[in-house]
VEXDREN-2710 file (C-alpha; in Angstrom, 1 decimal):
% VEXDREN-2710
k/r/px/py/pz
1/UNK/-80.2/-41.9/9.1
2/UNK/-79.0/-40.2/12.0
3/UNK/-80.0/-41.0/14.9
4/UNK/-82.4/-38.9/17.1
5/UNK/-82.9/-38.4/21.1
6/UNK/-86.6/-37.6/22.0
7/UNK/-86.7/-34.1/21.6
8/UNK/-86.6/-35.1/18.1
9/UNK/-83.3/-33.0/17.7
10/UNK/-80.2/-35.3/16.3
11/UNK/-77.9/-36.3/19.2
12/UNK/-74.2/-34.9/17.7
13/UNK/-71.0/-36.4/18.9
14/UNK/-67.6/-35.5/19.6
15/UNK/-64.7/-37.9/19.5
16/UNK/-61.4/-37.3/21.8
17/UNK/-58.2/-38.9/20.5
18/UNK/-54.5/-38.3/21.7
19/UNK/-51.5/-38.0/20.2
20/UNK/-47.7/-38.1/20.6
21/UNK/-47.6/-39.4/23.9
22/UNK/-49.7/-41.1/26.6
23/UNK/-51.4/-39.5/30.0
24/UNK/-51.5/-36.4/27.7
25/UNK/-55.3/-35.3/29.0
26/UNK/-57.9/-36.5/26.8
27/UNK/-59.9/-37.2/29.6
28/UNK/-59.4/-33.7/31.5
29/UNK/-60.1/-31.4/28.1
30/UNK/-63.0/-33.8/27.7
31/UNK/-64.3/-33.0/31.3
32/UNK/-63.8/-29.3/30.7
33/UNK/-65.1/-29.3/27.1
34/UNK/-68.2/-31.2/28.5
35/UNK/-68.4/-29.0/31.3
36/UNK/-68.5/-26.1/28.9
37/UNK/-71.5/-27.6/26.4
38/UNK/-73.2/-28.4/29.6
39/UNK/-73.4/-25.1/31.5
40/UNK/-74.5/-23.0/27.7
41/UNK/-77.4/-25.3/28.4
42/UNK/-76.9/-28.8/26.5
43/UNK/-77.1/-32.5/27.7
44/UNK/-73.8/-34.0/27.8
45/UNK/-72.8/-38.0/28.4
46/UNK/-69.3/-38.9/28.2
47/UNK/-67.3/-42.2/27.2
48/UNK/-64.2/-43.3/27.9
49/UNK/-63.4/-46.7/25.7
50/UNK/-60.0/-48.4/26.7
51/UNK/-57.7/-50.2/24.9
52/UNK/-57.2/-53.2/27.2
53/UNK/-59.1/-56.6/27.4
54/UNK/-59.9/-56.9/30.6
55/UNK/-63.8/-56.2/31.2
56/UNK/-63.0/-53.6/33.4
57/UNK/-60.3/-51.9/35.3
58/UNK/-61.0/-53.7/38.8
59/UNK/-58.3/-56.3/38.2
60/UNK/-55.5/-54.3/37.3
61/UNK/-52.6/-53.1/39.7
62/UNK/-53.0/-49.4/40.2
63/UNK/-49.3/-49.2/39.9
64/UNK/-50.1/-50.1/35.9
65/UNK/-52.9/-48.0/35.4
66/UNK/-53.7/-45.8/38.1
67/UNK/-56.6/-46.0/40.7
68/UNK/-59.4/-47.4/39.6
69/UNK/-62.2/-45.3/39.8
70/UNK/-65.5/-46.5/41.6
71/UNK/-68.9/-45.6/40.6
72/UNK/-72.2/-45.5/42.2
73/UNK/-73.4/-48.8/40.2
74/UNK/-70.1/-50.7/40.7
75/UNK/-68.5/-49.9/37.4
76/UNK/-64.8/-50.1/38.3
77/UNK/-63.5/-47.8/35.6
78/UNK/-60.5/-45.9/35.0
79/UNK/-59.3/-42.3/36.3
80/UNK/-60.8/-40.4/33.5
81/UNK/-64.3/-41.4/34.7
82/UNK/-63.1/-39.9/37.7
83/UNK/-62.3/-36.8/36.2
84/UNK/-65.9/-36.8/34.6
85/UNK/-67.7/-36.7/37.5
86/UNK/-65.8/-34.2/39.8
87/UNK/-66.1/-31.7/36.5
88/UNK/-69.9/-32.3/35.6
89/UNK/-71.0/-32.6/39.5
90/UNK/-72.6/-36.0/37.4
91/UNK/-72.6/-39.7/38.5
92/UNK/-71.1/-42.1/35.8
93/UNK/-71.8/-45.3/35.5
94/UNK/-71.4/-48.8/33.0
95/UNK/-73.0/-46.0/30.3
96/UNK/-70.2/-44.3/30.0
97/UNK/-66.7/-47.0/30.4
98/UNK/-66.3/-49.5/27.9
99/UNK/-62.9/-52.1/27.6
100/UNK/-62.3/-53.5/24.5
101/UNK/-62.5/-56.7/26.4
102/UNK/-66.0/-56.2/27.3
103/UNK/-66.6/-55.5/23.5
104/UNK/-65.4/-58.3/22.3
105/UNK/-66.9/-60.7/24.8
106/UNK/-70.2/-59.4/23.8
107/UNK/-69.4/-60.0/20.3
108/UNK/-68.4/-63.5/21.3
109/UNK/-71.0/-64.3/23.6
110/UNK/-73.6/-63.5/20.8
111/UNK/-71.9/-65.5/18.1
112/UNK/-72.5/-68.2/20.3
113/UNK/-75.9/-67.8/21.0
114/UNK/-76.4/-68.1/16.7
115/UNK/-77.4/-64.6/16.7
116/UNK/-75.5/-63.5/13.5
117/UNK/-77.6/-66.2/12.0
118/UNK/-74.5/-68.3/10.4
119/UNK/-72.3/-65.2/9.2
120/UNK/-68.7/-65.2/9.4
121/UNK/-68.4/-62.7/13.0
122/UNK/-65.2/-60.4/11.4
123/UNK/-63.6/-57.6/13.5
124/UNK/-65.2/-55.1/10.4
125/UNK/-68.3/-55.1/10.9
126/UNK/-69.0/-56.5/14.4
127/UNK/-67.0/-54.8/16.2
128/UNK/-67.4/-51.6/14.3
129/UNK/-71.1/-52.0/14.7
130/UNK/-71.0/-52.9/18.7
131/UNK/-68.8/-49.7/19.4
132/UNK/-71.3/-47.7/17.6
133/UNK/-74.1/-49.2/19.3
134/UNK/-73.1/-48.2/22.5
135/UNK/-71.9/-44.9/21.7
136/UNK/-75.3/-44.2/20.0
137/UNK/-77.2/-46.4/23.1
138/UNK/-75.3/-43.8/25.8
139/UNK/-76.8/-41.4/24.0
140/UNK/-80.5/-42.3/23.4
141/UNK/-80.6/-43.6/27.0
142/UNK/-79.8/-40.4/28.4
143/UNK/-81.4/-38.5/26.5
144/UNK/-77.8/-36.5/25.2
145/UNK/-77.3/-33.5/23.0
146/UNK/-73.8/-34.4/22.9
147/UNK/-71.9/-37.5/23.0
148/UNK/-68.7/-37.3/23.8
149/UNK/-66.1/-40.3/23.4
150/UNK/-62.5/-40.6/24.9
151/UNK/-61.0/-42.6/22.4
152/UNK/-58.3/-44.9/24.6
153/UNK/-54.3/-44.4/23.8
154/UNK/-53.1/-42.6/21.2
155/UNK/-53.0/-42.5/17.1
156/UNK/-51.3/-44.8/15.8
157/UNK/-51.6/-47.8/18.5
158/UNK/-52.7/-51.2/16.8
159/UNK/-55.4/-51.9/19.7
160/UNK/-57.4/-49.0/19.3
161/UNK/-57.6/-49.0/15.8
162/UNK/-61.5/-50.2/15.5
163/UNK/-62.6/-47.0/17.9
164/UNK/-61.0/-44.9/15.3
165/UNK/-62.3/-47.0/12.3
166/UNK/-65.3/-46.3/14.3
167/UNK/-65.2/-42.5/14.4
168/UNK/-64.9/-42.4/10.8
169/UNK/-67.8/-44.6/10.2
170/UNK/-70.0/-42.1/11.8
171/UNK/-68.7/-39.4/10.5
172/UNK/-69.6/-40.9/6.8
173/UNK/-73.1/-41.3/8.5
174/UNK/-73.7/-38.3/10.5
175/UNK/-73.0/-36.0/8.2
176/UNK/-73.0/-32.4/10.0
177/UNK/-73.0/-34.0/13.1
178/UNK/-69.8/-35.4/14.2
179/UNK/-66.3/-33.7/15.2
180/UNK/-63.0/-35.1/16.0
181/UNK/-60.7/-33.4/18.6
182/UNK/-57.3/-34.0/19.1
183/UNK/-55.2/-33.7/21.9
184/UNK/-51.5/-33.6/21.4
185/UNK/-48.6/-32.9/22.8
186/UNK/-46.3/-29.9/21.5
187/UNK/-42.6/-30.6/23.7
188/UNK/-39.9/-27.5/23.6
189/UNK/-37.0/-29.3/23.6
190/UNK/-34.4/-27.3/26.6
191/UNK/-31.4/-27.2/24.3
192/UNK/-33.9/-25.7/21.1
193/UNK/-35.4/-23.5/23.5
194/UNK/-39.0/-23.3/20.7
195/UNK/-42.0/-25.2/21.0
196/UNK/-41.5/-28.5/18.3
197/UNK/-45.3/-29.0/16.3
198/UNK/-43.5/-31.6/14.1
199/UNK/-44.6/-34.7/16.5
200/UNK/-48.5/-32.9/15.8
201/UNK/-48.1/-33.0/12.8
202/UNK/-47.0/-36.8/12.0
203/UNK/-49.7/-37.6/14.9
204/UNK/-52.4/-35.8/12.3
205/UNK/-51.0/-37.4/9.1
206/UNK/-51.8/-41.3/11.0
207/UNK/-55.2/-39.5/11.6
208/UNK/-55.9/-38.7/7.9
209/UNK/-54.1/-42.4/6.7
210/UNK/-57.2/-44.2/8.7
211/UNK/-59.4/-41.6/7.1
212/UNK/-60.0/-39.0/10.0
213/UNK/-59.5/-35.2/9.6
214/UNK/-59.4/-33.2/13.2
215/UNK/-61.8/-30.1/13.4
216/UNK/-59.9/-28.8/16.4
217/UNK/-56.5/-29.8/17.9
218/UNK/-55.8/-28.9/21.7
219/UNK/-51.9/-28.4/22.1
220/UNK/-50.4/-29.6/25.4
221/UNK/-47.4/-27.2/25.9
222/UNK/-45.2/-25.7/28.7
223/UNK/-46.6/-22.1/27.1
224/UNK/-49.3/-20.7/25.3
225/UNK/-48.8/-21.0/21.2
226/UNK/-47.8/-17.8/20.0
227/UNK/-49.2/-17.4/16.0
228/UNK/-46.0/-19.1/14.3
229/UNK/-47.1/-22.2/15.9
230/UNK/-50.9/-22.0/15.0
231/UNK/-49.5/-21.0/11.6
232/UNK/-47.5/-24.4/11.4
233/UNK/-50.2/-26.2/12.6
234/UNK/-53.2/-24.9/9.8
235/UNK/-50.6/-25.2/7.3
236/UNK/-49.5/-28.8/7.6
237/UNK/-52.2/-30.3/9.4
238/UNK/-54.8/-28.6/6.7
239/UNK/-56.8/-26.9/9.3
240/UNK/-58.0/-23.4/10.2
241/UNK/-55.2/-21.5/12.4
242/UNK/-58.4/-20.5/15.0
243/UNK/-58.9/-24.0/15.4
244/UNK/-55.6/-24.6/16.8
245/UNK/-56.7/-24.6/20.8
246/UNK/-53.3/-23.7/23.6
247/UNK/-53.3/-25.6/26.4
248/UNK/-50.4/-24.7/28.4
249/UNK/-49.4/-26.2/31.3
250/UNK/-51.4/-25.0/34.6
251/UNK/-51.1/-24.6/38.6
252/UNK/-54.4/-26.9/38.6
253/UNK/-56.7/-29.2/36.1
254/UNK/-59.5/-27.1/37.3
255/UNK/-58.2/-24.0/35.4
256/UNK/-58.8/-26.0/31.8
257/UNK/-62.2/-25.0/31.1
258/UNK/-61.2/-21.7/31.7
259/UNK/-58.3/-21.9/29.5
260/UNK/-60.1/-23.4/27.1
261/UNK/-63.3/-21.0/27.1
262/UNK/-60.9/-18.1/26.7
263/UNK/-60.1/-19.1/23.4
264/UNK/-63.8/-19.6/22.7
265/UNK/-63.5/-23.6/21.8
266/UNK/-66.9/-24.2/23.0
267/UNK/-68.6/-21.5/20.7
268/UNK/-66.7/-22.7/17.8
269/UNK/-68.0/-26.6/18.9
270/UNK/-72.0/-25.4/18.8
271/UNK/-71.0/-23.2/15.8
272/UNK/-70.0/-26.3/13.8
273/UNK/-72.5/-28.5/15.2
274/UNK/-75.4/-26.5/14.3
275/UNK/-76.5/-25.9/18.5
276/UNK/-77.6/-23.4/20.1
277/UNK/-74.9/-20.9/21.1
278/UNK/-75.3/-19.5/25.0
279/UNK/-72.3/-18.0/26.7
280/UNK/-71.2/-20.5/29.8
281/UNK/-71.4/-19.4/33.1
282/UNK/-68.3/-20.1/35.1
283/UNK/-68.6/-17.9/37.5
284/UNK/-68.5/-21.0/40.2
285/UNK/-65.6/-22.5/39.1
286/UNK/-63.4/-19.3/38.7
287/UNK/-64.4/-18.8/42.3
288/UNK/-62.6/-22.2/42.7
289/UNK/-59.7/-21.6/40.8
290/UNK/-59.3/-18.3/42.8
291/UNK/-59.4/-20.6/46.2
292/UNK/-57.0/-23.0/45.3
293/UNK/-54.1/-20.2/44.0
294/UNK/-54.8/-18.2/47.0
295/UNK/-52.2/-18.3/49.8
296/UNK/-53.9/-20.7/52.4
297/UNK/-54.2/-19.9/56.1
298/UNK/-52.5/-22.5/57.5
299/UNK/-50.1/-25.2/56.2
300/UNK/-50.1/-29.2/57.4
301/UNK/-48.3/-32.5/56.7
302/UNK/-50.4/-35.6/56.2
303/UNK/-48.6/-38.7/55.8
304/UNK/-50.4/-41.5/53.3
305/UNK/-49.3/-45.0/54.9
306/UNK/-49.5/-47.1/51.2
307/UNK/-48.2/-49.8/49.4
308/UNK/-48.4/-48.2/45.4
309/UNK/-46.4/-45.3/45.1
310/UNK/-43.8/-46.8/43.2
311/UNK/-43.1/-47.8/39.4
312/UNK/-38.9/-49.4/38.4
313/UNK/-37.1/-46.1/39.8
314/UNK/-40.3/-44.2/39.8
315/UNK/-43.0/-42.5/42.1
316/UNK/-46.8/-42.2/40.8
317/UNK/-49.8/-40.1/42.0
318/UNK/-51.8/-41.8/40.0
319/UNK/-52.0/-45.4/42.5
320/UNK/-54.5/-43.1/44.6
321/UNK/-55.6/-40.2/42.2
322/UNK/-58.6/-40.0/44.3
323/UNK/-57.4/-39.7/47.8
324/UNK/-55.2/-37.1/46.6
325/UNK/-58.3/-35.0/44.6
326/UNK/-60.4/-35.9/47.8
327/UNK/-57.3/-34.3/49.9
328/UNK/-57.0/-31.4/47.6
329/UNK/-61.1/-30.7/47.5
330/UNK/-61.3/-30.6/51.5
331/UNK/-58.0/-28.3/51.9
332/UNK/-59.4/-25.7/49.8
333/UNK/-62.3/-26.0/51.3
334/UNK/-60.5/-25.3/54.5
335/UNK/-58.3/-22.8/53.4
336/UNK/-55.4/-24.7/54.4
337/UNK/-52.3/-25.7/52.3
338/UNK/-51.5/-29.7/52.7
339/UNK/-48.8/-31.3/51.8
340/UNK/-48.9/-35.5/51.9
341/UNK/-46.0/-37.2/52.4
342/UNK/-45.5/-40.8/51.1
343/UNK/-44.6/-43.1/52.7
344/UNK/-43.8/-46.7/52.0
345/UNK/-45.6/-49.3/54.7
346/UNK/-43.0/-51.5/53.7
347/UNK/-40.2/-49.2/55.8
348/UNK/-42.5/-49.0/58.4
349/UNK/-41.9/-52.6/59.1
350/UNK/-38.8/-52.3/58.7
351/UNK/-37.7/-49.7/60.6
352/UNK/-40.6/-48.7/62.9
353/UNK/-43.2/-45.8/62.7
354/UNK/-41.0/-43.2/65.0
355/UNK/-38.3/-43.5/62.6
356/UNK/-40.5/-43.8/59.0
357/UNK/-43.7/-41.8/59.8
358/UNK/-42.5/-39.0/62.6
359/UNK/-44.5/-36.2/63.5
360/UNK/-47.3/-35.0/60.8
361/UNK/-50.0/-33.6/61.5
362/UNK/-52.4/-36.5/60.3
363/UNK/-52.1/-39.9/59.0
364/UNK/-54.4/-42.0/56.6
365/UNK/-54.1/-45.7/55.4
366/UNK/-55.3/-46.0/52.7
367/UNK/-57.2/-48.9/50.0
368/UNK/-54.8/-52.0/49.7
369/UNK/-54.9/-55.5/48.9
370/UNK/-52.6/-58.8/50.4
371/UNK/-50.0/-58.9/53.0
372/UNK/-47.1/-57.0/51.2
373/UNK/-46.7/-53.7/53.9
374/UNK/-49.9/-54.9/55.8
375/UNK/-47.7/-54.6/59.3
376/UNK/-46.5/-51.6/58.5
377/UNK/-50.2/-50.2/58.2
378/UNK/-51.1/-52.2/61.3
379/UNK/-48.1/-50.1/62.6
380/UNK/-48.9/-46.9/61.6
381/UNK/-52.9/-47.1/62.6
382/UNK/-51.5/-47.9/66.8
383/UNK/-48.8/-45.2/66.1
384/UNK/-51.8/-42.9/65.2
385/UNK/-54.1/-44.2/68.2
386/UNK/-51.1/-43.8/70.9
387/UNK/-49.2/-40.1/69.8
388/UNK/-53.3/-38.7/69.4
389/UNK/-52.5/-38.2/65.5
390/UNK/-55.6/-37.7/63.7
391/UNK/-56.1/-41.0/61.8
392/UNK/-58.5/-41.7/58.6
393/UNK/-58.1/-45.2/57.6
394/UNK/-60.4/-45.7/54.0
395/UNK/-61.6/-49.3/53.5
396/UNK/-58.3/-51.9/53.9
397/UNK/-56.7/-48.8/56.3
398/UNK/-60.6/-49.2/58.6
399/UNK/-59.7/-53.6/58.4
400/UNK/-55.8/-53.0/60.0
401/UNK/-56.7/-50.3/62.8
402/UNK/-59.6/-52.8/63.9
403/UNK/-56.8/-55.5/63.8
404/UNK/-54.5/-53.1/65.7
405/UNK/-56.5/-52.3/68.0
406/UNK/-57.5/-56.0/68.1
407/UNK/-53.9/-56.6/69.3
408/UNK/-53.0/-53.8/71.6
409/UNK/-55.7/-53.5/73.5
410/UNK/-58.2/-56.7/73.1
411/UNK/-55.0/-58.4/73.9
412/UNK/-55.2/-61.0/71.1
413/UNK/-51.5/-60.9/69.8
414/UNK/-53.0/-63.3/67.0
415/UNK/-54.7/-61.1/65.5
416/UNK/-55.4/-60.8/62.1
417/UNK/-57.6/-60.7/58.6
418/UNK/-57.8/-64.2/56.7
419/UNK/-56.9/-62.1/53.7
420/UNK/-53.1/-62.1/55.2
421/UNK/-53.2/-65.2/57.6
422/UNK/-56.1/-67.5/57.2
423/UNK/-55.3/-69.9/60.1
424/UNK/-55.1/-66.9/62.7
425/UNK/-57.2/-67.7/66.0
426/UNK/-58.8/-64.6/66.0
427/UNK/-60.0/-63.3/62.4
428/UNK/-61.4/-59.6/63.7
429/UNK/-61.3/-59.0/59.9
430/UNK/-62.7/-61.6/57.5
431/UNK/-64.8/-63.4/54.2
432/UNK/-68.3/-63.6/54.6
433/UNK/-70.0/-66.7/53.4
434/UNK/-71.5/-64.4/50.3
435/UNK/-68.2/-64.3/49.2
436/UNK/-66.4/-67.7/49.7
437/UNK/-67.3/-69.4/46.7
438/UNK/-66.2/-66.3/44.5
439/UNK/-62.7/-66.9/46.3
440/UNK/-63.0/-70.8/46.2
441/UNK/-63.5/-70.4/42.3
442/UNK/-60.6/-67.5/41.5
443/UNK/-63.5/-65.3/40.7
444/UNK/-61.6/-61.9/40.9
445/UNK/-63.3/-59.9/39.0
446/UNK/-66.6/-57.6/39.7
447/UNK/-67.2/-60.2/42.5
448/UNK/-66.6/-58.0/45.6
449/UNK/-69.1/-55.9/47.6
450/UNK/-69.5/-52.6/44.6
451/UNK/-70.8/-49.8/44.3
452/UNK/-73.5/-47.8/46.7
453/UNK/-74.4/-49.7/50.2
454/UNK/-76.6/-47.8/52.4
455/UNK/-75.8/-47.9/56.0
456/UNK/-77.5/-46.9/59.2
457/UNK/-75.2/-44.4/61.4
458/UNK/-75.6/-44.2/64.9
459/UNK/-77.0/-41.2/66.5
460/UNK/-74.4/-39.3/69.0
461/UNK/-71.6/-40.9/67.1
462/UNK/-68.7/-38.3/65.5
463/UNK/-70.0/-39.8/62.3
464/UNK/-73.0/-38.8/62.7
465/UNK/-72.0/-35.3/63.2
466/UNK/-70.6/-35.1/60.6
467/UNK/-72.6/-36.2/58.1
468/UNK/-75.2/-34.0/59.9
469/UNK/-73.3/-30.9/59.4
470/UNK/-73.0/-31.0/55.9
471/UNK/-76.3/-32.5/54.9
472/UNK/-75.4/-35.8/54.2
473/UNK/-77.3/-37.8/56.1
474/UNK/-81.3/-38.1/56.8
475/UNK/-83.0/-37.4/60.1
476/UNK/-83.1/-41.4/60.9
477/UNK/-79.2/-41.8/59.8
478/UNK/-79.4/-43.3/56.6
479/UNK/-76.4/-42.9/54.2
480/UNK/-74.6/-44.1/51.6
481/UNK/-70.8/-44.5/50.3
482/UNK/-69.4/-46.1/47.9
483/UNK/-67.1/-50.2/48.4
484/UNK/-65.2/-51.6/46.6
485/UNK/-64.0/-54.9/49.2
486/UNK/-64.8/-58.7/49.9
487/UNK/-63.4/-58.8/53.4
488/UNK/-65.5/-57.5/56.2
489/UNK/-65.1/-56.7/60.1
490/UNK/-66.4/-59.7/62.0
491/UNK/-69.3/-59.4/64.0
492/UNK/-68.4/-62.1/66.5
493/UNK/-65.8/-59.9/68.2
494/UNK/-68.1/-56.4/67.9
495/UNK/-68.7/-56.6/71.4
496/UNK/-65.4/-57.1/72.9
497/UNK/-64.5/-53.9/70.5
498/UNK/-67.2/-51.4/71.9
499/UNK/-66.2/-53.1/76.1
500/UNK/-62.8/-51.8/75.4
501/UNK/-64.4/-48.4/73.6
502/UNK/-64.0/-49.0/70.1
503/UNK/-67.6/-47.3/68.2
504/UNK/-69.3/-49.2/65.8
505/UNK/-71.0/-46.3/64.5
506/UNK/-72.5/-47.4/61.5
507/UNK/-73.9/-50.6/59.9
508/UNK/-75.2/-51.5/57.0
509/UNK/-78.8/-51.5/55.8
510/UNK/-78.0/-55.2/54.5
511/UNK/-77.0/-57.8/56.4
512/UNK/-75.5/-55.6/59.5
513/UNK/-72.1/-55.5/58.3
514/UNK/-70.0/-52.9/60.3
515/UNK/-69.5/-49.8/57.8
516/UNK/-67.7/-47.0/60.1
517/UNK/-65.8/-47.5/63.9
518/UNK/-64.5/-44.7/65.7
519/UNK/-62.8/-43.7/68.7
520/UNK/-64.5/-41.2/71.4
521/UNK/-63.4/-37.5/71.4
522/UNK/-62.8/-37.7/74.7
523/UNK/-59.8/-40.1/74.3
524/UNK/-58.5/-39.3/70.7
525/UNK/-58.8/-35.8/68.4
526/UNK/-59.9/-37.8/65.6
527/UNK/-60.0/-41.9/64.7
528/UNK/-62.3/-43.0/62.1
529/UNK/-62.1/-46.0/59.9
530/UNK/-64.7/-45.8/57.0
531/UNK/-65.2/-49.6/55.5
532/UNK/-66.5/-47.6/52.3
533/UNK/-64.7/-45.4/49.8
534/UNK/-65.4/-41.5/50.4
535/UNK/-62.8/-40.2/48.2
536/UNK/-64.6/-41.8/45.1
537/UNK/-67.6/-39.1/46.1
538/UNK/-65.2/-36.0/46.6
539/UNK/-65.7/-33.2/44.3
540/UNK/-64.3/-30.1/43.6
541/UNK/-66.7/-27.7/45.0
542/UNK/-68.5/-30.3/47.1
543/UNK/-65.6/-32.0/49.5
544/UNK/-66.3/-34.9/51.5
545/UNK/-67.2/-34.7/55.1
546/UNK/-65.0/-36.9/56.3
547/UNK/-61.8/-35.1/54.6
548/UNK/-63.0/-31.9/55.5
549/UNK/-63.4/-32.8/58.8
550/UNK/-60.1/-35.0/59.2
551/UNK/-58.2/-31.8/57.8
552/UNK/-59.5/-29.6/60.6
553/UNK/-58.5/-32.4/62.8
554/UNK/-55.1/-32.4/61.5
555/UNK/-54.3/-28.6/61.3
556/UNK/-55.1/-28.2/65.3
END
């Protein structure tokens, strides 16, 4: 029977899958379909399930798979979470990222505890049945209309081939109430000079081999599809021609649920699903879309002192999608054009911050792990102190301008954090005793300080300002970002710091732990180092304080 949320209406779900390539955009038409359903009035969870067997995405090198994206709860999931939560203006959480990992250990762990009573524990059912669990669990939990799943990789990939065995499981059992959409890529090749729809099409037919017909396909292009194309596509992928969605390429990501409402693919979803059909309102986000393509007022270079920008021959965004999208969400904001330069910490060592960083107009160090580059960070957060460049460093960037600062003018040359040099004298940055036997044990994993920690910020401080000025903090200075960290600034040095006018601005509700240090605005335009994660709150159309206020920094 299907299954039914509490309104007593049958929860319907919509699976996502890819084709042709990967890092085609399942997760952005996702966000934008869901945005869509959501604003005609419907309750919408998303669910991204991944390929890989880790449990979660905190262990892997960004360089591999992009920045891990933080939630409020300490789910360390992928980007596309990301993505879900700057569209739908919606918290995710463990709800709505699942590994195929973290299904299989749960599969595992109950075998063990006898609770298939004796049955031989085969991929079909079990792990059938524990996907559709959770998709159907999301969905009762929150009490969803719609269910949406980002189905991990693309057709045609061996370790995704349960999700899709999946999806066609509850299509048999949901009769009327499940659609597949998929998104695939349409290349023109330069020397043909026509879009190609012969890579959609095989991508379709390994669809229809593990029993799966697409309702919709969403064609990733250079162009719009002219009506050959959509011709092409109903005839040999045995579909409608109107279902054939264009999804050309696009200044920004937040133009896709306009692109996509043009062509009415969220009437023709409710249409099919049996929903009520009401007319989004978008009137918000084409206000956005109209700020970011407008000419901006003023233009600025920030340079991003990192450690993952580069893949083989290669330079990736994706290492720290959401200081970029936090970047991006403040500059509109501003009305100011920014471009970041990237620059490697590891030159910075090597030939010195004059030479390596220059002149921008701001500089932010950014998350990072272990000593590869760490001096060249260290470098760049006294470069930013002395030349009165506007500095923001975020979490590992807050840990190196304490230990610069430590150095320069504390005068302990030994400075350091015992992540990089345990036998240092004078550990300003280090493990707290909640965290040794994690580190004693190799216990990577989900073992740092996640998700929300609320924090007490001082009152008179420049953080306090401006979390004031944008609502963002209560009367008595409570507030709350997001970590993602095991090290910590130690407190047996905080009053050396604040003698030689360092701020400790803000501590933490819970044990005291230094959250925020700043300089004065009397001696600097703008220093703040932020042990918490404020791009993993940035959205669209509500920016982080901090950014906003580092940009304005920056472009005097």
């Amino acid at each position: 029977m299907p299954r039914q949320n509490s309104k007593n209406k049958r929860t319907k779900y919509i699976f996502i899958s890819g084709g042709v390539i990967s890092g085609i955009g399942k997760g952005i038409a996702l966000a934008s379909i869901a945005l869509l359903l959501k604003l005609s009035g419907h309750r919408v969870v998303p669910i991204k399930f991944e390929n890989y067997l880790n449990l979660d995405a905190g262990t892997i090198n960004p360089i591999e798979h992009g920045d891990p994206f933080l939630c409020e709860d300490g789910t360390e999931g992928d980007m596309d979470i990301g993505t879900y939560e700057k569209f739908l203006d919606e918290n995710m959480g463990r709800d709505n990222f699942v590994t195929m990992g973290r299904i299989y250990w749960t599969v595992i762990e109950r075998e063990r505890r006898f609770e298939y009573n004796g049955e031989d524990v085969e991929a079909i059912p079990y792990i059938t049945d524990e996907i559709i669990s959770r998709i159907e669990r999301a969905g009762k939990k929150n009490n969803a209309d719609i269910v949406m799943i980002e189905l991990g990789g693309t057709a045609g990939e061996y370790q995704n081939i349960f999700y899709y065995e999946s999806s066609r499981i509850m299509t048999l059992k949901n009769p009327g109430d499940v659609i597949h959409i998929h998104v695939s890529y349409v290349p023109t090749p330069p020397h043909l000079g026509e879009p190609k729809t012969k890579p959609t099409q095989l991508s379709v037919r390994t669809l229809n081999s593990m029993g799966i017909q697409p309702d919709f396909i969403i064609a990733r292009s250079e162009k719009y599809l002219d009506q050959r194309r959509r011709d092409r596509f109903a005839l040999f992928c045995n579909m409608n021609a109107e279902n054939i969605i264009s999804n050309p390429d696009a200044k920004s990501v937040y133009e896709v649920p306009l692109i996509l409402q043009k062509q009415g693919i969220d009437q023709k979803i409710l249409k099919k699903l049996g929903l009520s059909i009401k007319v989004s309102d978008l009137s918000r986000w084409e206000n956005l879309v109209k700020e970011i393509k407008k000419p901006k007022s003023k233009n600025i270079e920030i340079a991003i002192v990192g450690k993952y920008f580069g893949t083989g021959d290669y330079q990736i965004r994706d290492s720290y999608a959401a200081l970029f999208d936090a970047i991006d969400h403040a500059s509109w904001f501003c009305d100011i054009s920014v471009k970041t330069r990237w620059v490697d910490a590891e030159l910075v060592e090597k030939f010195g911050s004059n030479d390596v960083i220059g002149k921008p107009d701001g500089i932010i160090v950014p998350i990072g792990w272990g000593g590869r580059g760490a001096e060249g960070m260290i470098s760049a957060a006294s470069y930013a102190r002395v030349n009165k460049i506007p500095y923001l460093g975020l979490c590992y960037g807050m840990q190196l301008a304490v230990v610069a600062y430590a150095r320069d003018l504390l005068g302990l040359k030994d400075a350091n954090t015992t992540e990089n040099n345990q036998k240092t004298k004078h550990p300003v940055i280090h493990i707290i005793e909640a965290q040794k036997e994690h580190m004693k044990n190799r216990a990577y994993g989900g073992t740092m300080r996640l998700g929300a920690w609320d924090a007490i910020v001082k009152k008179g401080s420049r953080a306090f300002e401006i979390y004031k000025k944008y609502d963002s903090i209560s009367d008595s200075g409570l507030t709350s970002e997001r970590h993602r960290h095991r090290y910590e600034f130690n407190n047996f040095y905080a009053s050396e710091f604040e003698k030689k006018g360092m701020i400790i601005s803000a501590r933490s509700v819970k044990e005291k732990l230094v959250e925020i240090i700043e300089l004065p605005k009397d001696t600097h335009p703008f220093y703040l180092g932020t042990q918490g994660h404020p791009e993993y709150k940035s959205r669209p159309l509500s920016p982080h304080p901090f950014f906003i206020e580092f940009i304005k920094a920056a472009a005097k």
